[in-house]
C-alpha positions as CSV (number, residue, x, y, z in Angstrom):
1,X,125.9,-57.3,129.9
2,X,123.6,-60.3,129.5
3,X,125.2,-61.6,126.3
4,X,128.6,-60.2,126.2
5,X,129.9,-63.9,127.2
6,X,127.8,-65.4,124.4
7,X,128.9,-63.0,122.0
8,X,132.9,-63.0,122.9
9,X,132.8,-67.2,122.4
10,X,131.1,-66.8,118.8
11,X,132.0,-65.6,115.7
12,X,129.0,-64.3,113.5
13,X,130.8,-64.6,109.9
14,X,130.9,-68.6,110.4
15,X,128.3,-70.0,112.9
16,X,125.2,-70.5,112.1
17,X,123.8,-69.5,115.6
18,X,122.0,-66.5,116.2
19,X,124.2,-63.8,117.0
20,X,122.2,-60.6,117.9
21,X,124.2,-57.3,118.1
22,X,122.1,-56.0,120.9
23,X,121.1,-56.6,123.9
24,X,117.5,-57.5,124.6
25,X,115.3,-55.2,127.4
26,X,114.6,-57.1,130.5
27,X,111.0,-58.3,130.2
28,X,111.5,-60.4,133.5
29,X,110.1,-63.9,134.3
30,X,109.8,-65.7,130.7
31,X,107.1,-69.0,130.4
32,X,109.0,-70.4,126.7
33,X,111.9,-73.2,127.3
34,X,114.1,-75.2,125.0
35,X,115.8,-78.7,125.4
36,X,118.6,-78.7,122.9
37,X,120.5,-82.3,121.9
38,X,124.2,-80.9,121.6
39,X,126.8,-83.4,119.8
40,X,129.9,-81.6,120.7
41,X,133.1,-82.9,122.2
42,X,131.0,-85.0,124.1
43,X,127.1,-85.5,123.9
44,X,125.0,-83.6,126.2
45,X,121.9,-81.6,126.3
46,X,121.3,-78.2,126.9
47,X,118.5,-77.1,128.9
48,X,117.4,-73.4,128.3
49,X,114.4,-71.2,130.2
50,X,113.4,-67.6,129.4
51,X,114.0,-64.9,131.7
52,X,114.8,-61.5,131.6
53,X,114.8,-61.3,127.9
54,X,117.3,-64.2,127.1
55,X,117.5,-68.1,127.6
56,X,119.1,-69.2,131.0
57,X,121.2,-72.0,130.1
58,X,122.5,-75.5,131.9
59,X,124.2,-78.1,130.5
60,X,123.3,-81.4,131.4
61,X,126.0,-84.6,130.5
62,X,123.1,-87.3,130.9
63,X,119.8,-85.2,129.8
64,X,117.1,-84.6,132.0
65,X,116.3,-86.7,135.0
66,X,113.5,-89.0,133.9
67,X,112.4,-90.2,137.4
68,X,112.5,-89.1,141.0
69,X,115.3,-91.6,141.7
70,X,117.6,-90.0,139.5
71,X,119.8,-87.4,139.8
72,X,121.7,-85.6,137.4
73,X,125.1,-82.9,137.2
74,X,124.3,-79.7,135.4
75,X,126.7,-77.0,134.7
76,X,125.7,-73.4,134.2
77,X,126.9,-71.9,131.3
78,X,126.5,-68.3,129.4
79,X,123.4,-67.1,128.8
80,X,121.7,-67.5,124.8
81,X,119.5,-65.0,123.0
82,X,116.1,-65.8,122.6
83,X,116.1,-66.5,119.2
84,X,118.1,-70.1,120.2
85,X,114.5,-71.4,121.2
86,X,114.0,-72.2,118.1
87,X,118.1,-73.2,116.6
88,X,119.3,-76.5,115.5
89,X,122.1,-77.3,113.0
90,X,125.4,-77.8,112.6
91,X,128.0,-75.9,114.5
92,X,131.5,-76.1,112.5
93,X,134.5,-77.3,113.6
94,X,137.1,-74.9,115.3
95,X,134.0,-73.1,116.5
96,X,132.7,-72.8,120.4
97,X,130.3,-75.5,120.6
98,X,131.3,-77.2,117.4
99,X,129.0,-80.2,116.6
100,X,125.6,-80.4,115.5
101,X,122.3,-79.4,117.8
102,X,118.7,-80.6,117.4
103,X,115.7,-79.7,119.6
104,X,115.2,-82.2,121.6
105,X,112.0,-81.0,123.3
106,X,110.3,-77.3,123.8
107,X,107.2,-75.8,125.6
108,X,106.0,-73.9,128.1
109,X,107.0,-74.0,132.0
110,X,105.6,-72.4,135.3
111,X,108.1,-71.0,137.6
112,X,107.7,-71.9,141.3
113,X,111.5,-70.4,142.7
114,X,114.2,-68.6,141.6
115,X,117.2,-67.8,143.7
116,X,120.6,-67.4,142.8
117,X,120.6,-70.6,144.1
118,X,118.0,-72.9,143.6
119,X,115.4,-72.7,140.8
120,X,111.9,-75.0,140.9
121,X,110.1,-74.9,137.6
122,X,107.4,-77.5,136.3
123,X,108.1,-77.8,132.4
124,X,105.1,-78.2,130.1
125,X,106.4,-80.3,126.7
126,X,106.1,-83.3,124.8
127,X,109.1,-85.2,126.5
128,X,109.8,-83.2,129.5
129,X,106.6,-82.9,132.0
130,X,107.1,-82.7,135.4
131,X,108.7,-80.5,138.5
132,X,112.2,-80.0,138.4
133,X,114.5,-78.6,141.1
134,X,117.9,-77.0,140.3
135,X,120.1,-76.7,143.2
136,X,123.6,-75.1,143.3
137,X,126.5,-77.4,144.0
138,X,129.1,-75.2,144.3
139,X,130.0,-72.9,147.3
140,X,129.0,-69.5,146.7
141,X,133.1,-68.1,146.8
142,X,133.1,-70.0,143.6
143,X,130.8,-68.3,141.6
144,X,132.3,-66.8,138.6
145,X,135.3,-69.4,138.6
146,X,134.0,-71.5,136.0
147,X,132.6,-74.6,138.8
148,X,129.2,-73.5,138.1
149,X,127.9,-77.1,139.2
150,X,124.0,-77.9,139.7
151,X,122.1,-81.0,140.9
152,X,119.4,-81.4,138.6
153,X,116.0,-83.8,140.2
154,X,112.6,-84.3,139.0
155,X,110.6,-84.6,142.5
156,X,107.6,-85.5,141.1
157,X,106.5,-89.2,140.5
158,X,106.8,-90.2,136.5
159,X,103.4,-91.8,136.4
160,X,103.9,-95.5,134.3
161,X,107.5,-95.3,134.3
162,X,109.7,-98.4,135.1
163,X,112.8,-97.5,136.3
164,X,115.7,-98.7,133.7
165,X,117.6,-101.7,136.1
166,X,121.2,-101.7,136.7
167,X,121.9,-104.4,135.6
168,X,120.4,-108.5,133.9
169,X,121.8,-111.5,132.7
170,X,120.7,-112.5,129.5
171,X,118.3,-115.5,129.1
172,X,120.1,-118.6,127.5
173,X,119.0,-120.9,124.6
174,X,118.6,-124.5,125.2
175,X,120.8,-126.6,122.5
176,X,118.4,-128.5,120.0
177,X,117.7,-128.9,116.8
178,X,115.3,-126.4,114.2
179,X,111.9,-126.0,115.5
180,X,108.9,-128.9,113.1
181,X,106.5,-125.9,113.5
182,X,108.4,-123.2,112.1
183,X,105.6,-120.9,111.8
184,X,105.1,-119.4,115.0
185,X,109.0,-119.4,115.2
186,X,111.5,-116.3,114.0
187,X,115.1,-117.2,113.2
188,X,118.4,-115.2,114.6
189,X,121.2,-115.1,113.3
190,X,124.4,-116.1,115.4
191,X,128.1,-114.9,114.7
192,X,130.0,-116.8,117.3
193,X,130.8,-113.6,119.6
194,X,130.1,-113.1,123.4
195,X,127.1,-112.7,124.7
196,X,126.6,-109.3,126.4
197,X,123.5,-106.8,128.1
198,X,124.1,-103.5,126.9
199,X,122.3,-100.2,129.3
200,X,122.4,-97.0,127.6
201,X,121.1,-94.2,129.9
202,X,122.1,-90.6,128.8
203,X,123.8,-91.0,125.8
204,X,126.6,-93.7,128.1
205,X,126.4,-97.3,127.5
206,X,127.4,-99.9,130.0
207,X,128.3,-103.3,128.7
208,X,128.4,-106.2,131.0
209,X,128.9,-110.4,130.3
210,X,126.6,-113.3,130.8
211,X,128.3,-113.3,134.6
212,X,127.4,-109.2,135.2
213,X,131.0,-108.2,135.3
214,X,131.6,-105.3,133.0
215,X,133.0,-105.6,129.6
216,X,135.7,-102.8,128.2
217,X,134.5,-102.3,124.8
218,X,136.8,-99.2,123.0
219,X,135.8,-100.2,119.6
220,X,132.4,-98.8,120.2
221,X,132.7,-95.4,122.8
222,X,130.4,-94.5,119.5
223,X,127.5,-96.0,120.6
224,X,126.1,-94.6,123.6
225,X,125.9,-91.3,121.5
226,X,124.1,-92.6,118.9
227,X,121.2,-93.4,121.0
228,X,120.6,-90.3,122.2
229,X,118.2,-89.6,125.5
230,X,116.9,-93.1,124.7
231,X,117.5,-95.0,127.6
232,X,117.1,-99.1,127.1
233,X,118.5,-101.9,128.1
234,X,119.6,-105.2,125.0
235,X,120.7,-108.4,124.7
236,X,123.3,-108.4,122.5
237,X,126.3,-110.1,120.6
238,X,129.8,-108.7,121.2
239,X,132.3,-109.6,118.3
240,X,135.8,-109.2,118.0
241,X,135.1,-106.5,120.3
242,X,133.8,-104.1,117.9
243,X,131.2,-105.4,116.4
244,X,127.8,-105.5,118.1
245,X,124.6,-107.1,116.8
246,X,121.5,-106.6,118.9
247,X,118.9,-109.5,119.0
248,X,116.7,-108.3,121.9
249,X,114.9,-105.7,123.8
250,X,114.7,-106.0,128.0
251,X,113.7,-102.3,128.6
252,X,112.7,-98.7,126.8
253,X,112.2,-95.4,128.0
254,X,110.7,-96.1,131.4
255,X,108.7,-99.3,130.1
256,X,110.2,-102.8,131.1
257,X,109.1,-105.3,128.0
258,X,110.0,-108.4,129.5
259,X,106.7,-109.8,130.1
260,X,105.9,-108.7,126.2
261,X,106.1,-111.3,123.2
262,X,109.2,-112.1,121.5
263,X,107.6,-110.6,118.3
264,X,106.3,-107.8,119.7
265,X,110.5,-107.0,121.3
266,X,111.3,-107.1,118.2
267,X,109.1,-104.4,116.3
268,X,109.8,-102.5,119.2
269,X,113.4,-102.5,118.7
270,X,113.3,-102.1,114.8
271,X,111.6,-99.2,115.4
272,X,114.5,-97.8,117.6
273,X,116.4,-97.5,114.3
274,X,119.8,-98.8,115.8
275,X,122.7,-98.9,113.0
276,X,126.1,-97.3,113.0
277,X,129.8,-98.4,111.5
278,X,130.0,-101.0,114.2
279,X,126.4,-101.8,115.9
280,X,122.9,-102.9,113.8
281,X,120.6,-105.2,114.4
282,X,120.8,-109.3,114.1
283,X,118.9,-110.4,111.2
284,X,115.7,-112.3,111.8
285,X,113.8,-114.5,109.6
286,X,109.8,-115.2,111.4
287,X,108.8,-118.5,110.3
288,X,111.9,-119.6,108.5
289,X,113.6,-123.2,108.7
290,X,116.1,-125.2,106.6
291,X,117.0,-122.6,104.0
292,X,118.7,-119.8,106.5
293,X,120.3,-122.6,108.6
294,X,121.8,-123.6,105.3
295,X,122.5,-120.0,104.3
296,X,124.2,-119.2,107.1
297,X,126.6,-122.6,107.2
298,X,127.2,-121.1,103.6
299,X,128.3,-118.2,105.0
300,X,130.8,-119.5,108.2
301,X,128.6,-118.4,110.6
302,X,127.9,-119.9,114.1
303,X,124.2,-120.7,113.5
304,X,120.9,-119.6,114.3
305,X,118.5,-119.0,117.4
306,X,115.3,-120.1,117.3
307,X,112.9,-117.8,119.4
308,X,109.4,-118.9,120.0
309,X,107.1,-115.3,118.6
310,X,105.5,-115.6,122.0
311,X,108.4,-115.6,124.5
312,X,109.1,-113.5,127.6
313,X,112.3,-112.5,128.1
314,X,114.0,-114.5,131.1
315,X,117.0,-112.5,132.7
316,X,119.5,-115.1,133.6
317,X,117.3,-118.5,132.5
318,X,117.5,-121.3,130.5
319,X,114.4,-122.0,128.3
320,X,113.0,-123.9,125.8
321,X,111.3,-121.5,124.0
322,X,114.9,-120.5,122.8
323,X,117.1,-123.1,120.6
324,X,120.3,-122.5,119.9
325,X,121.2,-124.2,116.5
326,X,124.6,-124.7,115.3
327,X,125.8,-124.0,111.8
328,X,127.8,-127.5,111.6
329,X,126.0,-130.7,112.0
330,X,125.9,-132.2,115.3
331,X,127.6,-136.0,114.5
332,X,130.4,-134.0,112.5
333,X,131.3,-131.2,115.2
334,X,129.3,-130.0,118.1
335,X,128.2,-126.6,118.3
336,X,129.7,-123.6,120.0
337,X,126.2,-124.1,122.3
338,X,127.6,-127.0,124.0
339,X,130.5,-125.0,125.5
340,X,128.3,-123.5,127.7
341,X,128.5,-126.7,129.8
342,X,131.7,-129.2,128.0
343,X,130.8,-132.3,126.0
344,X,129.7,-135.9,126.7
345,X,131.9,-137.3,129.2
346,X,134.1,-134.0,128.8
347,X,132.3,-131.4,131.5
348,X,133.6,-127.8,131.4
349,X,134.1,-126.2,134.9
350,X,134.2,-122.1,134.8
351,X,133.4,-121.4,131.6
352,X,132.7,-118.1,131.8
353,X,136.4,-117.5,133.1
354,X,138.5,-114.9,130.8
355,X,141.3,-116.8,129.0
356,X,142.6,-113.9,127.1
357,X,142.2,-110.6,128.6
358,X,142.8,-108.4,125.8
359,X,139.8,-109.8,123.9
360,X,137.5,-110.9,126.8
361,X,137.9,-114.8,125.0
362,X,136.4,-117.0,127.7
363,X,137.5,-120.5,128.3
364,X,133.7,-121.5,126.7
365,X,134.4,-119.9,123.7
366,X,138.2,-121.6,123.5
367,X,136.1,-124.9,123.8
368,X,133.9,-123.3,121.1
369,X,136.8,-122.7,118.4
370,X,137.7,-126.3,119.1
371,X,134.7,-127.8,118.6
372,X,134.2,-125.8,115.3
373,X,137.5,-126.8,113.4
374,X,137.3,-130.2,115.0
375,X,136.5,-132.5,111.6
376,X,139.6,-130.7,110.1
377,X,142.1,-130.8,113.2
378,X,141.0,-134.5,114.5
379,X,142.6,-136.2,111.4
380,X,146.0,-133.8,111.9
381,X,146.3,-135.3,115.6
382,X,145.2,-138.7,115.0
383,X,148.2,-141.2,116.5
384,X,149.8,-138.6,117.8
385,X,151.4,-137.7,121.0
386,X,150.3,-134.1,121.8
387,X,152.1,-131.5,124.4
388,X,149.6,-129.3,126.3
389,X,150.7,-125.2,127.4
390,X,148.4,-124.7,129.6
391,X,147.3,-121.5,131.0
392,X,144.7,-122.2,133.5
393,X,144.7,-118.5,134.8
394,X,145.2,-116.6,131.6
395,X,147.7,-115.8,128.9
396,X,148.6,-112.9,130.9
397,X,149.4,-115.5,133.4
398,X,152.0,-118.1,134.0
399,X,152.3,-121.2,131.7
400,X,152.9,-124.7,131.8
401,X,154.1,-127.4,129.6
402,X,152.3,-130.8,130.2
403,X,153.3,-133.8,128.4
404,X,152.3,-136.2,131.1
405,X,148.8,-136.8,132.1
406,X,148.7,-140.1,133.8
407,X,147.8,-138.8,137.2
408,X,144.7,-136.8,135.9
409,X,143.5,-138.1,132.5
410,X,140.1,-140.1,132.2
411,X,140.3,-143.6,131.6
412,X,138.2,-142.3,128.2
413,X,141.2,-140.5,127.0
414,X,143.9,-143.1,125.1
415,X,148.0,-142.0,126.5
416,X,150.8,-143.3,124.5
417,X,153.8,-143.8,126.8
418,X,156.7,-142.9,124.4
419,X,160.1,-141.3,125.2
420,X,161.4,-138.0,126.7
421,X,164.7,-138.0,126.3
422,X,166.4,-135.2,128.8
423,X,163.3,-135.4,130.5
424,X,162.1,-135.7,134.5
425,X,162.0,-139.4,133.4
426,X,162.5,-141.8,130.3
427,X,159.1,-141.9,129.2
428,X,155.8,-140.1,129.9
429,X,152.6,-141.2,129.5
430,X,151.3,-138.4,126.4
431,X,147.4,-137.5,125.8
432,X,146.1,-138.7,122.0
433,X,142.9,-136.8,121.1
434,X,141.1,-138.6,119.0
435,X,137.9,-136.9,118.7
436,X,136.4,-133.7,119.7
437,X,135.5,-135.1,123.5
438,X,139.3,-135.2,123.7
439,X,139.0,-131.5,122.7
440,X,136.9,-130.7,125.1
441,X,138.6,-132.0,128.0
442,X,141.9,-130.3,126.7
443,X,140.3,-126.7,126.4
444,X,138.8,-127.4,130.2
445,X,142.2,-127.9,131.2
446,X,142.7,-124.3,129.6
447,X,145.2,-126.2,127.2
448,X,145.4,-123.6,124.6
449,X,148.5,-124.7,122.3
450,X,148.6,-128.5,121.1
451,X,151.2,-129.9,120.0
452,X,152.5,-132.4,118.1
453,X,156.0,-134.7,116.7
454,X,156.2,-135.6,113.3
455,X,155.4,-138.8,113.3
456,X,152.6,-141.3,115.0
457,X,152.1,-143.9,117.3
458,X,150.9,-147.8,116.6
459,X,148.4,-149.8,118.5
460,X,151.1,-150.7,120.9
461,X,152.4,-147.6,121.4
462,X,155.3,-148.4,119.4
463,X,156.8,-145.1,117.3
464,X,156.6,-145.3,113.7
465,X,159.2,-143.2,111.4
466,X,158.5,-139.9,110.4
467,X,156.0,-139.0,108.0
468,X,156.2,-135.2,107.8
469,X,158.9,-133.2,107.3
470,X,158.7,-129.5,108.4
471,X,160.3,-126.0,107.9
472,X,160.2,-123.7,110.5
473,X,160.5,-120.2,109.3
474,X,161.2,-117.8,112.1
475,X,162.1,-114.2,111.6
476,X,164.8,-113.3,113.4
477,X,164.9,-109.0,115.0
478,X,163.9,-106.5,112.4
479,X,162.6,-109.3,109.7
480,X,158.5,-110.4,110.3
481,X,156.1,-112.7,108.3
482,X,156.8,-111.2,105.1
483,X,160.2,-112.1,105.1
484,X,159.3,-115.6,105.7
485,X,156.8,-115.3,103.0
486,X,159.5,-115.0,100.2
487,X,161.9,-117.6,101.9
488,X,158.7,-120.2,101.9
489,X,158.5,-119.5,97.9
490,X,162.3,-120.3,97.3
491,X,161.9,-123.4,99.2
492,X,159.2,-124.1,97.1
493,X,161.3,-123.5,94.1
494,X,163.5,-125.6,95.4
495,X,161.0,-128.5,95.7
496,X,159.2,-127.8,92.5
497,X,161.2,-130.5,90.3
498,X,159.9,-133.0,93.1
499,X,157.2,-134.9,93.5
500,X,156.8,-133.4,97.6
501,X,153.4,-131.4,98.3
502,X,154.7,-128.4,100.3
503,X,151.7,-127.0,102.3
504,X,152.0,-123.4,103.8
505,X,150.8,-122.7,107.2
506,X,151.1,-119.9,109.9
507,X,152.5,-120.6,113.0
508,X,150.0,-118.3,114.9
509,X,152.6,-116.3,116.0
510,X,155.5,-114.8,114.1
511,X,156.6,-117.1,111.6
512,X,155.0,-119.4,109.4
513,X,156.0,-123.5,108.4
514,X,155.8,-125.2,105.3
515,X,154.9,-129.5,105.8
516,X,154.9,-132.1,103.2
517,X,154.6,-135.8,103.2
518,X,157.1,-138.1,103.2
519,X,158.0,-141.8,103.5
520,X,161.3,-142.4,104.9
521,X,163.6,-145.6,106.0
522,X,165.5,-144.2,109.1
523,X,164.1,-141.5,111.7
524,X,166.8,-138.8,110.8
525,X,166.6,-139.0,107.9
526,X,164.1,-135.8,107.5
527,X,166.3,-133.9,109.7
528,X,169.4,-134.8,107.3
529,X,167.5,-133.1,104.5
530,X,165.8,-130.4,106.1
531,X,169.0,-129.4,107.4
532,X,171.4,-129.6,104.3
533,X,168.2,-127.7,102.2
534,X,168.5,-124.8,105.6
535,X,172.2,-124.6,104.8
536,X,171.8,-124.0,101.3
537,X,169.9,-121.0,101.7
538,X,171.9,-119.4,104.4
539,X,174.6,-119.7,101.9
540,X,173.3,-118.6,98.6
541,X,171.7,-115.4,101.0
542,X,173.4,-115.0,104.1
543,X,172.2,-111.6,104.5
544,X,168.5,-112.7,104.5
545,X,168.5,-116.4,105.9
546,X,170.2,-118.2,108.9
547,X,170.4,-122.0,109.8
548,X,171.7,-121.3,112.9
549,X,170.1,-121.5,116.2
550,X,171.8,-119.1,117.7
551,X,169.8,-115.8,118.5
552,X,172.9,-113.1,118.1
553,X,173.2,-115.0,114.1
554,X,169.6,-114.2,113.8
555,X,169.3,-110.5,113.7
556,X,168.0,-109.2,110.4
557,X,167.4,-112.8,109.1
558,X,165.3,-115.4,108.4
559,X,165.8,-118.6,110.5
560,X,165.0,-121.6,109.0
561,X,164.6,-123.9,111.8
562,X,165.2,-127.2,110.4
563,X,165.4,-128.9,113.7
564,X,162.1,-129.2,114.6
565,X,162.2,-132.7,112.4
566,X,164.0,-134.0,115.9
567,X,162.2,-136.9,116.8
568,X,161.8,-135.7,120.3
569,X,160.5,-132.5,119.3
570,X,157.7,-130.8,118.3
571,X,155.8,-128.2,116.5
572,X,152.1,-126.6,116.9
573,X,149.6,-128.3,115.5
574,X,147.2,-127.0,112.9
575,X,144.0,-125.3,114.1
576,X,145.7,-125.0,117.5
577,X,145.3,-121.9,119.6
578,X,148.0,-119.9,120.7
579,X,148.7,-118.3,123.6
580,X,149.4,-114.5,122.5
581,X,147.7,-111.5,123.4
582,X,144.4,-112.3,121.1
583,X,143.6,-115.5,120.3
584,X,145.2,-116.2,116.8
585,X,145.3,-119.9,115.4
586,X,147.9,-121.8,113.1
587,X,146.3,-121.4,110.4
588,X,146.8,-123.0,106.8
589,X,146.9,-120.7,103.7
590,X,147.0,-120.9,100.0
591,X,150.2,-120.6,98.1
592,X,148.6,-117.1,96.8
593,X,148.2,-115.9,100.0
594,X,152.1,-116.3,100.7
595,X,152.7,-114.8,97.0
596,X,150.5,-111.7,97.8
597,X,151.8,-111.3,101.5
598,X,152.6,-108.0,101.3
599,X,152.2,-106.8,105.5
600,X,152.5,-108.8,108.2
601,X,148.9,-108.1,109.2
602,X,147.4,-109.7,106.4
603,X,148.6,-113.7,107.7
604,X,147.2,-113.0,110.7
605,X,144.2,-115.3,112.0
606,X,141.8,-115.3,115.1
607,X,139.4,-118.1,116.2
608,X,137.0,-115.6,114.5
609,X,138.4,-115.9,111.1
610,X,138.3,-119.9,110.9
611,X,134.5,-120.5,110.6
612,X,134.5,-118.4,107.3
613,X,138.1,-119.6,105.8
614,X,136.9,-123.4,106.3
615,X,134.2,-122.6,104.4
616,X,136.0,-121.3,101.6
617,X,139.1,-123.4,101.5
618,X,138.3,-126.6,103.3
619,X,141.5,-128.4,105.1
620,X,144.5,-127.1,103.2
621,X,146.4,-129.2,105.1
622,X,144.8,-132.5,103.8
623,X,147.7,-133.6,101.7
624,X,149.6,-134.3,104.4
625,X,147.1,-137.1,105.7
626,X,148.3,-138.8,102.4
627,X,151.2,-141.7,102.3
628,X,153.7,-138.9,100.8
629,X,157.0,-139.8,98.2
630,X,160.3,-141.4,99.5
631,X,162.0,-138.6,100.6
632,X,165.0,-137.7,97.7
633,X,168.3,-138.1,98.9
């Protein structure tokens, strides 16, 4: 019977669908169809004609074809009463069909064919006019196994209809300063993420980078749904991976806007209503200046993009009618812009290439990090001899250590040749990076992790003493950050009656370090201390802390690694990069982060979190850049 299927799937008591207890008479061909948006498991769109008394139904993954060139999958499913021409609402969970159902379009249509297996009908609505041919996919035999697969075409032209492109690169800013005649210019915010084109055609969105190679984005599988049948095509910024701020509009619903004014993109996107948990638009300001460039330094972000109200959008070009604007003044730290091409006499080969996989981080944006905490990290590095790990093919990639750089260095870049004991040779000619040039050619060379000795170099290259001392707090198997968190605050304790100012800091990875100033007459003399303050710990807990090396004493503890005040060793230096999975930093924290430290997730910091922490806390670390106390015996 016609609606025996429908009926078995449904239960009357608790959907709202119409659920007729009878069948209807055959009335034969029907001229009333229904288009019916259907946000079930997954979103798709139900396309219903009258005949015989009830509503033939297809469901169709990607909507309606909207052009000749297109061709879309259908699926036959049971037919609906008649009284669903006219149903929309919500479907409750554990129910067939569960999800909530709008009508997306409904009219009249003309039949021209019916056969079991091919159906022509032109439809007459306010979206869907035009021929349409259904043609069965499946091999007759299969009929009635549940593979009821159609090809669904329009093979009529869409009169003034662009087709939506596969694919664009998005047009780039050229760096500058704020525009003198702001009025015919609107402001965009910036958030430091990765520039992306997103196409949405039939509810699926397809992101792809400033090089055209697609992007995996997990965080938002939301988004494609949320547009609907809307099909466009936006230049956007990808954050984090999860968060996605539009700031143009390349193409919508069969109308390419290129050639349209920057102004008049943007009404046209603002009308598209785009917001979700994770996606909404980037906030413009039309003929704004100083005050939102100030605002948004205020607020840690990246900067601003000046667009001209009267630009065209140009796929894949540079142009002065966009300027990129930093946050941070240009003489203190050059903006993330420049890492689109290095700095000065630093030039940045491939930046585009992916550095860290898991996020998408490109080697432009590593530059990009650097540049940003430059003013604070510079000081930190200043005379000092710094250890590159490179990896120029990826942190899922091999690694290298790189200490010296004599056969590849600039003459620009100042070397120290200082010792490496139980090295390839006595001494090696180390890198000093003294200013954010020296940054730039380091993340080039895909250096991620700096590091650095406790103590500095003269003129001459001659070694001076120490002038830091450091605890390394590492947890050992079954122990994380939070363990170190509580050893940092009895070291503190420890130190309290002292006139040393301890300065907590993450290590990026693991563990965390405290640092403090000192001034010392001998070069072991740190380690002496360290080590005999690392002993005293293990002893008054040596269920919880370790001052042993070894990784079998380890398990269940806290190592505090008091060795790293070696002369010949090192440690990573603040602001640095690390090589992990994402791309978290060294980071320094307040003393009430380490009281309040609670999960391991909360001292955990990306490139993405700096901006906004430097803005709040400045350089936690600048006690150490200080002459510190003799060190007590």
């Amino acid at each position: 019977m016609p609606l025996d299927e429908y009926r078995r799937k449904r239960d009357a008591a608790r959907t709202p669908e119409p659920v007729p207890e009878s069948n209807p008479p055959e009335t034969g061909a029907g001229t009333r169809f229904v288009v019916q948006e259907h946000h079930a498991r997954s979103l798709h769109w139900d396309m219903r004609l009258e005949r015989d008394g009830v509503l033939v139904s297809w469901a169709v993954p990607k909507g309606l074809p909207p052009d000749p060139d297109t061709v879309r999958m259908a699926v036959q499913t049971e037919d609906h009463p008649i009284e669903y021409l006219t149903f929309s609402g919500d479907i409750p969970a554990g129910e067939y069909g569960a999800g909530r159902m709008t009508i997306w379009d409904t009219g009249t249509y003309e039949t021209e064919k019916w056969r079991p297996r091919e159906v022509i009908v032109t439809l007459h609505g306010e979206r869907a006019r035009g021929r349409y041919v259904l043609i069965r996919a499946d091999r007759e035999a299969d009929r009635g196994s549940g593979r009821d697969a159609w090809i669904l075409r329009r093979s009529d032209p869409a009169p003034g209809r662009d087709p939506l492109p596969h694919d664009a690169l998005p047009m780039i800013a050229t760096p500058g300063e704020l525009p003198e005649d702001g009025d015919d210019w609107t402001l965009q915010v910036l958030f430091g993420g990765r520039r992306v084109i997103v196409r949405v055609d039939g509810g699926r969105a397809r992101f792809t980078d400033a090089d055209g190679a697609e992007v995996a984005t997990p965080g938002l599988r939301g988004f494609g749904a949320s547009m609907g049948a809307t099909q466009v095509l936006l230049d956007a910024e990808l954050v984090g991976g999860t968060e996605l701020w539009i700031g143009d509009l390349l193409h919508v619903d069969g109308r390419d806007v290129l050639g349209l004014p920057f102004a008049q993109r943007r009404e046209l996107l603002a009308e598209l209503d785009i917001a979700g948990p994770h996606w909404r638009l980037a906030p413009v300001f039309p003929g704004a200046g100083a005050e939102v460039l100030a605002a948004v330094r205020e607020q840690g972000l990246a900067g601003v993009v000046a667009k001209r109200d009267r630009s065209p959008y140009r796929p894949g070009r540079e142009s002065t009618d966009w300027i990129e604007v930093p946050a941070r003044a240009r003489a203190a730290a050059p903006p993330p812009a420049a890492a689109g091409t290095g700095l000065g006499r630093a030039k940045l080969t491939n930046p585009r290439k992916v550095l860290y996989p898991l996020t998408g981080t490109t080697k432009s944006e590593v530059l990009a990090h650097y540049l940003a905490v430059a003013d604070v990290m510079l000081p930190h590095l200043r005379d000092r001899p710094v250890t590159m790990v490179r990896w120029p093919d990826g942190v899922d990639k091999q690694s290298f250590f790189e200490k010296d750089v004599s056969r590849h260095a600039p003459s620009w870049i100042r070397t120290a040749r200082v010792g490496t004991p139980g090295g390839r040779s006595e001494k090696a000619d180390f890198p000093i990076i003294e200013n954010a040039e020296g940054l730039a050619w380091a993340a080039n060379l895909a250096a991620l992790e700096l590091h650095v000795p406790q103590w500095r170099v003269g003129p001459a290259d001659e070694q001076y003493l120490p002038d830091l001392v450091v605890f390394d707090l590492d947890p050992g198997e079954g122990t994380t950050i939070v363990d170190c968190a509580r050893v940092a605050e009895r070291i503190a304790e420890r130190l309290a009656d002292t006139e040393l100012t301890v300065c907590p800091r993450t290590s990026g990875g693991k563990g965390m370090q405290l640092y403090f100033p000192v001034t010392v007459t001998s070069a072991d003399q740190t380690s002496v201390f360290a080590k005999a303050l690392a002993e005293d710990l293990a002893k008054e807990t040596p269920g919880r802390v370790t001052a042993v090396m070894a990784k079998a004493r380890r398990r269940g503890k806290v190592f505090v690694d008091w060795s790293q005040n070696n002369p010949y060793k090192t440690t990573i230096a603040s602001y640095s990069l690390r090589g992990r999975g994402r791309p978290t930093v060294a980071t320094p924290i307040t003393w009430d982060e380490v009281r309040a430290c609670r999960r391991p997730e909360q001292l955990v910091f990306t490139a993405a979190d700096l901006p906004a922490r430097l803005a709040e806390h400045g350089d936690l670390m600048a006690p150490l850049l200080e002459p510190g106390p003799e060190l007590p015996g």
